[in-house]
N, C-alpha and C positions, 0 to 999 in steps of 0.2 A: 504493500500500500504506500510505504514513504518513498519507493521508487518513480511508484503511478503518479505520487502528489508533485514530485521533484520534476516530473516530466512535464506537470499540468501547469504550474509554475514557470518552466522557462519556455514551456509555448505560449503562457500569458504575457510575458515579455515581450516576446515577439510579436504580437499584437499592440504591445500598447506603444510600442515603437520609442522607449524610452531606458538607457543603459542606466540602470539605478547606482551610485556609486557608493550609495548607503543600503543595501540588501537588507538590512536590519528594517529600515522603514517598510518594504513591503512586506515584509513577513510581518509584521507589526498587523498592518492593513487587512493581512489575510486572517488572523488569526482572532475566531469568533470566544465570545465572552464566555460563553462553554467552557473553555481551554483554561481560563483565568479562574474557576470558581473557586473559592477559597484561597487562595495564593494572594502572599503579600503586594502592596504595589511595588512596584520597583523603582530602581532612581528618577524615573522620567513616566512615573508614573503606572498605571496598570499596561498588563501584558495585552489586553483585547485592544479592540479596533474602536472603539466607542469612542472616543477622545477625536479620533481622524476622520471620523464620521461624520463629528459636529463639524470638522472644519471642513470636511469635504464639503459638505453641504452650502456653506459657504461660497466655496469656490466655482463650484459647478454654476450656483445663482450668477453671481460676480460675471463669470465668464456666459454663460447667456444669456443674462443681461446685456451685455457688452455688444455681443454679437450683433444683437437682435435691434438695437440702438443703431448701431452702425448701417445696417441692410434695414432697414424702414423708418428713413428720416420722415417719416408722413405720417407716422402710427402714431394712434394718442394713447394714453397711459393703459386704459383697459385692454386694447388691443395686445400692447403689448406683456402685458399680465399674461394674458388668455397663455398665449403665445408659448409662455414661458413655462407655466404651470405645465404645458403639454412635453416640455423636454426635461423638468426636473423633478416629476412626480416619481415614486415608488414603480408605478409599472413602466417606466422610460426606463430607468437606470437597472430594473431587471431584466429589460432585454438587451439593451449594452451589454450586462453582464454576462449575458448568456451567450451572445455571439463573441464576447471575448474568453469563454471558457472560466469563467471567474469560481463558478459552482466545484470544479473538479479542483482548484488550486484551493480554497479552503481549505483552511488548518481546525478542524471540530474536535469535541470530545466525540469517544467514542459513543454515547450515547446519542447524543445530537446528530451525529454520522449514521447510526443507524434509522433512527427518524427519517431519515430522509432530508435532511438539511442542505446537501452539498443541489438538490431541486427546490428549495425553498424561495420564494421567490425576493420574499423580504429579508431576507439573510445575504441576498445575492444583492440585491439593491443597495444595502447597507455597508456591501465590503467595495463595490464600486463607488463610492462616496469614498471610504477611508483610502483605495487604493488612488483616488484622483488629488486626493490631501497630501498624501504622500510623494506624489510626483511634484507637485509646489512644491514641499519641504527640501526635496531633494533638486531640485534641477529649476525652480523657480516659476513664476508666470508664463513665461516663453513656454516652457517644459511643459508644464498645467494646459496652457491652451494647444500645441501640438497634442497632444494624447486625446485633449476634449474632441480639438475635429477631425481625428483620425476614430475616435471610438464612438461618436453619435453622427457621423456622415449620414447612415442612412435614418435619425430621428433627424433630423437637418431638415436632409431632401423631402422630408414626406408632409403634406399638405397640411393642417394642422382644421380637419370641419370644425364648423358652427357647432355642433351637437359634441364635438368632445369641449371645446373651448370652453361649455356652457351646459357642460353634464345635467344639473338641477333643473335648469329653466326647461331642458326639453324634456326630462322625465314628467316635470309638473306638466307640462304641456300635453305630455300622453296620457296622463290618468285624467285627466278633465276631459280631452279629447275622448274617453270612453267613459265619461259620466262619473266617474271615482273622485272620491277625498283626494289632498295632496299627498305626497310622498309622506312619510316619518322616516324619521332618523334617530338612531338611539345609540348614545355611547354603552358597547358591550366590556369594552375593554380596554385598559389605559398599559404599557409596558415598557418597560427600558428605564433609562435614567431619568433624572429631572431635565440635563440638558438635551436630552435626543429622544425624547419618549416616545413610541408608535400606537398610536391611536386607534382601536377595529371599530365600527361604526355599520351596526346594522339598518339598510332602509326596507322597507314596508309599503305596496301599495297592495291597495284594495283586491281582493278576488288572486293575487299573484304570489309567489311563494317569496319570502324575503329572502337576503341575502347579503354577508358581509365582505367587510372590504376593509384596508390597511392604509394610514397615512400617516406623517411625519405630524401633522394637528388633526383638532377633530374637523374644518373646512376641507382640508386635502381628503381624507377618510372620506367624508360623505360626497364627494366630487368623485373618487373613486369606486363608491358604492353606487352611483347614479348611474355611474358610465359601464359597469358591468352589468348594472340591470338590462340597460338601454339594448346591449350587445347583444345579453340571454333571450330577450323577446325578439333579438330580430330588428330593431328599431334604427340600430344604426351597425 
């Protein structure tokens, strides 16, 4: 297995087109909170990725923000919200992560591992955040923003509809559209740290089966929930 991980590891390198000079940072990156449970912190703090996550998070905004500023000097603030929300929510950076093989480079307990973690989607989200914190740490802005447009090119290229931009508006949209109550939404579950907590957030409409969904707050959560409803019925 440490040979498979060793292997999944420097083909994720090879993806993310960045020679790390501190090896220590990605492995940092990779290495889910599982790993750390009980263990002291260490000089620089705990051994998980939690800490690089917050800052990933950061950086990824920063940096498509930036982008998205520069290529639509005409867009007004919500447009570019929309916009934005579409490349740095939880199911964006999971399939980043997935085309970059992030899942198989995972450093898990073995518990976690057995779960199925190394396909979890929010585990994979989360370590592409710390692994793009990482690339800052190590090689700077330049470095950050080469890995960002080499690893979200094709969330870049792809069109960003009305109905994802505005998950809620059109879910409300379809249940009135068949004579139903508005959507509900209900915080199920709050988890992670104070600094990085992931929010599940179940919605609810009339006559439909509910269904949960994951976000970095409870806004992104219930935007996430709206928009896999949307998908399940068909709608979009």
């Amino acid at each position: 297995m440490a040979d498979r991980r060793a292997e999944a590891v420097a083909a994720l390198v090879r993806r993310l087109g960045h020679d790390f000079k501190d090896r220590a940072l990605l492995e940092r990156a990779l290495t889910h909170a599982s790993v750390a449970e009980g263990a002291p912190p260490g000089p620089r703090g705990p051994i998980d990725n939690e800490r690089l996550e917050f800052l990933g998070d950061r950086v990824l905004g920063l940096l498509v923000a930036d982008r998205l500023c520069r290529e639509n000097p005409l867009a007004d603030e919500g447009e570019l919200s929309s916009a934005l929300h579409g490349l740095v929510d939880k199911s964006a950076c999971a399939r980043v992560g997935e085309r970059l093989g992030v899942g198989e480079a995972l450093r898990l307990s073995p518990g976690e591992s057995k779960s199925g973690g190394r396909r979890k989607a929010g585990l994979i989200a989360d370590a592409v955040e710390a692994v793009l914190a990482a690339v800052w740490l190590d090689g700077g802005i330049d470095a950050a923003r080469a890995v960002f447009e080499r690893a979200w090119a094709e969330e870049l290229a792809a069109p960003t509809p009305t109905a994802h931009a505005n998950p809620k508006s059109t879910l409300q949209e379809w249940a009135q559209g068949l004579g139903r109550p508005l959507p509900a939404y209900v915080v199920v579950q709050r988890t992670g740290s104070d600094h990085a907590p992931t929010f599940t957030v179940e919605v609810a409409v009339q006559g439909v089966a509910p269904l949960t969904a994951q976000g970095r707050s409870r806004q992104e959560a219930e935007k996430a929930a709206a928009t896999a409803m949307l998908k399940r019925e068909g709608v979009i």
